[in-house]
Backbone as JSON, one array per atom type, in Angstrom:
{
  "sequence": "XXXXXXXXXXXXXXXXXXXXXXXXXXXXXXXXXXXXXXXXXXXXXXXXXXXXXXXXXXXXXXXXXXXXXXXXXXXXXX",
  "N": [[-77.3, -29.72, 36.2], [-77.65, -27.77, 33.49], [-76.97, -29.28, 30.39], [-77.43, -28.02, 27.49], [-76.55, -25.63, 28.23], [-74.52, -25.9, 29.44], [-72.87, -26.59, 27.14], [-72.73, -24.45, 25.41], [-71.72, -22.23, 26.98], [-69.36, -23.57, 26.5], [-68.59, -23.3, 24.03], [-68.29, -20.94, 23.9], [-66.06, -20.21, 25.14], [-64.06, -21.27, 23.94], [-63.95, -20.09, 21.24], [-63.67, -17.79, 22.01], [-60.78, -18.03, 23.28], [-59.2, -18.68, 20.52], [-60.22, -16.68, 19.13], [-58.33, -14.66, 20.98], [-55.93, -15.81, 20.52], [-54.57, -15.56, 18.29], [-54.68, -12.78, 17.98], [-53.34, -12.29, 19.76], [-50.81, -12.72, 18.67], [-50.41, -11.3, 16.75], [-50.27, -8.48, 17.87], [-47.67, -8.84, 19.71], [-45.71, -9.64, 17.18], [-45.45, -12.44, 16.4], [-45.81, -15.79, 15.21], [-48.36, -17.62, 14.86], [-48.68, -19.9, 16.2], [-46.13, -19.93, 17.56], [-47.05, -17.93, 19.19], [-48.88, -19.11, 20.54], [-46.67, -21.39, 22.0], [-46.0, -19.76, 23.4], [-47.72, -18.63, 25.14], [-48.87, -20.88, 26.3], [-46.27, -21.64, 27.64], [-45.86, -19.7, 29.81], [-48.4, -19.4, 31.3], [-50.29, -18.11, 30.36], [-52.09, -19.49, 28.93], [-53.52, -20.47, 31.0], [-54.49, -18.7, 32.22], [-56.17, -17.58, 30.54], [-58.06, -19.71, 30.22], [-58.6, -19.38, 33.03], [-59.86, -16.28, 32.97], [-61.37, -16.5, 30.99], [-64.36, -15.28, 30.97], [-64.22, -12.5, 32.18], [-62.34, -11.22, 30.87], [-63.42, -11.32, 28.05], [-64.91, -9.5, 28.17], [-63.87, -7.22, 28.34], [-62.19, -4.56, 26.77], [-60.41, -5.58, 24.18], [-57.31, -4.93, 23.37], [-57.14, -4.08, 26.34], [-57.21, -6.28, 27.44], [-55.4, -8.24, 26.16], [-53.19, -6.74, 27.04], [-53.22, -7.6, 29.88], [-52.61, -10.27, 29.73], [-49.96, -10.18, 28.69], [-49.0, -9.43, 30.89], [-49.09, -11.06, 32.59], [-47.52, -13.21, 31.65], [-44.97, -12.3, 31.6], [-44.95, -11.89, 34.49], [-44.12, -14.5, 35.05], [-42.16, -15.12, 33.97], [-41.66, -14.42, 31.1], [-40.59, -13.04, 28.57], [-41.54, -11.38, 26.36]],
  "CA": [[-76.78, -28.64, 35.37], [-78.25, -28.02, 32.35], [-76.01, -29.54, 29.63], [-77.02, -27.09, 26.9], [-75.9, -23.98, 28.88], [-72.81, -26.19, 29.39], [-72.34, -26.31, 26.1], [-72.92, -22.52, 25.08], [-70.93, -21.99, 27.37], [-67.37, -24.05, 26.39], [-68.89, -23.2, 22.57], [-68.07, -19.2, 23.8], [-64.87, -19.8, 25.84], [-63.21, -21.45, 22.75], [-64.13, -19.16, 20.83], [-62.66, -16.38, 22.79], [-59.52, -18.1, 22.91], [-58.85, -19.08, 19.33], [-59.58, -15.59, 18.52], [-57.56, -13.94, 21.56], [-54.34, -16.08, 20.39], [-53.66, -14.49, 17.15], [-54.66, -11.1, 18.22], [-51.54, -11.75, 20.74], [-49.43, -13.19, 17.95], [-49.76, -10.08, 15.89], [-49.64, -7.63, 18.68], [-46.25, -9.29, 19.47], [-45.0, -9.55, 15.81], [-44.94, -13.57, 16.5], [-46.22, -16.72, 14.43], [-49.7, -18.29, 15.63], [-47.94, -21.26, 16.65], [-45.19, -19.74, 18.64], [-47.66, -17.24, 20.84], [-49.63, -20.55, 21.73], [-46.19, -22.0, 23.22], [-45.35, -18.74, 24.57], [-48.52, -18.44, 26.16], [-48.47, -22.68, 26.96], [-45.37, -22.07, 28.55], [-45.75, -18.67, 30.48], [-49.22, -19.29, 32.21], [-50.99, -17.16, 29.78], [-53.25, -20.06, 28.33], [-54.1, -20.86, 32.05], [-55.14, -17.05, 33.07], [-57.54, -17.41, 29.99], [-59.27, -19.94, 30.43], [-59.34, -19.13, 33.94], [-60.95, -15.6, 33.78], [-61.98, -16.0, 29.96], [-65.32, -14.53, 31.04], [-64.2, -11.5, 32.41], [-61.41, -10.94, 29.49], [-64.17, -11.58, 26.85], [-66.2, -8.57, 28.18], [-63.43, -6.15, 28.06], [-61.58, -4.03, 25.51], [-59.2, -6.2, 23.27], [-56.04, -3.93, 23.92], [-56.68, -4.5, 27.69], [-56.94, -8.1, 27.38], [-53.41, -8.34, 26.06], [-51.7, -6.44, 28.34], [-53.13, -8.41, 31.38], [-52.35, -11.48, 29.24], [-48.31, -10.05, 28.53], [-48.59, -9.07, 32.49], [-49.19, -12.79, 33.61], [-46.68, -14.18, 31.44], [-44.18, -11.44, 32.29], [-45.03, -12.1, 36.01], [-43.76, -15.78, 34.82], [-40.54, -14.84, 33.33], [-41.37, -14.41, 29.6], [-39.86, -12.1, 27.93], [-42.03, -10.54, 25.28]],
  "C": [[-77.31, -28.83, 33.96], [-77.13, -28.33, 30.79], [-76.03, -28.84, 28.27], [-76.19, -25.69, 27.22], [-74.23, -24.27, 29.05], [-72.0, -25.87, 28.25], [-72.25, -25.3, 25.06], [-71.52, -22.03, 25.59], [-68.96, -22.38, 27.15], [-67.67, -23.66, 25.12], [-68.06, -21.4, 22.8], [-66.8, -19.09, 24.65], [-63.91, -20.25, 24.75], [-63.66, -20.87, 21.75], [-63.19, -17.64, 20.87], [-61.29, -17.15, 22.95], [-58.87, -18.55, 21.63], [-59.22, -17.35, 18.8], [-58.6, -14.49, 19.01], [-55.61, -13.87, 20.92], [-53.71, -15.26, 19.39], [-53.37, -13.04, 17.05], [-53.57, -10.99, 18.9], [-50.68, -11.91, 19.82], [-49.33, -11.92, 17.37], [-49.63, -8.86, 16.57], [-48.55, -7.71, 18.8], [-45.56, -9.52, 18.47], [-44.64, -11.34, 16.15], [-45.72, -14.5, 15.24], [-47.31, -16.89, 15.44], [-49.13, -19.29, 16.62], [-47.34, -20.86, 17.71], [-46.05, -18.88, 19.91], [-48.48, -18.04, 21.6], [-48.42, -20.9, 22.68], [-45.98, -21.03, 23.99], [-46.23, -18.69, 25.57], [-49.02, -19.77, 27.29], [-47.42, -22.17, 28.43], [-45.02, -20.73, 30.12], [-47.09, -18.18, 31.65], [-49.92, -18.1, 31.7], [-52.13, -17.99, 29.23], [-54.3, -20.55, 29.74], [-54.89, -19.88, 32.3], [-56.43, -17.49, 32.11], [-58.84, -18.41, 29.98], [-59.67, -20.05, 32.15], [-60.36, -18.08, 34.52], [-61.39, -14.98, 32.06], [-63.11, -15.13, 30.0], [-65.3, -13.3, 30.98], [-63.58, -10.83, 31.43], [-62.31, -10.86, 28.91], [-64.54, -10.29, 26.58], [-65.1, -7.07, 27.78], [-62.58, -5.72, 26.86], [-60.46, -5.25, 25.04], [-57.92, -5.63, 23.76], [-55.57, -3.88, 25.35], [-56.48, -5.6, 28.11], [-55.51, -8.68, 27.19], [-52.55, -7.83, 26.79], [-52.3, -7.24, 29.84], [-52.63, -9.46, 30.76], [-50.24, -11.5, 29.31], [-48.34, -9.88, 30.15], [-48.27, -10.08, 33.18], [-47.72, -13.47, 32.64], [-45.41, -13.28, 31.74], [-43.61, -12.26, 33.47], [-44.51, -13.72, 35.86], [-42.54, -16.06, 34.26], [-40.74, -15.42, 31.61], [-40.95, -12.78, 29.56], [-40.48, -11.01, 26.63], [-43.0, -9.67, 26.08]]
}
């Protein structure tokens, strides 16, 4: 495996989640901090980096509501 492409690659999935988180915090009216545990604790930090790719590509606005859907589907509450 080519270990630059590796590293493009985790260089563009953190990326996309350090800028997804806050876009959720202020969609939700929360702190930075708190929509990390919400999303820690609701299986929302798992979804992303499990289908960061596909999230990345699409609209912002749809990204968050599959993101509130999964932690929903997990018994959060926001």
């Amino acid at each position: 495996m080519n270990t630059a492409a590796l590293d493009k690659q985790t260089s563009d999935k953190v990326s996309f989640i350090a800028f997804i988180i806050p876009e959720f915090a202020a969609a939700y009216k929360m702190k930075i901090s708190d929509a990390y545990r919400y999303l820690k604790k609701y299986g929302g930090l798992d979804f992303l980096h499990k289908h960061w790719w596909a999230l990345h590509t699409d609209n912002k606005y749809y990204t968050l509501l599959d993101i509130y859907d999964i932690c929903r589907q997990n018994g959060g509450l926001r």
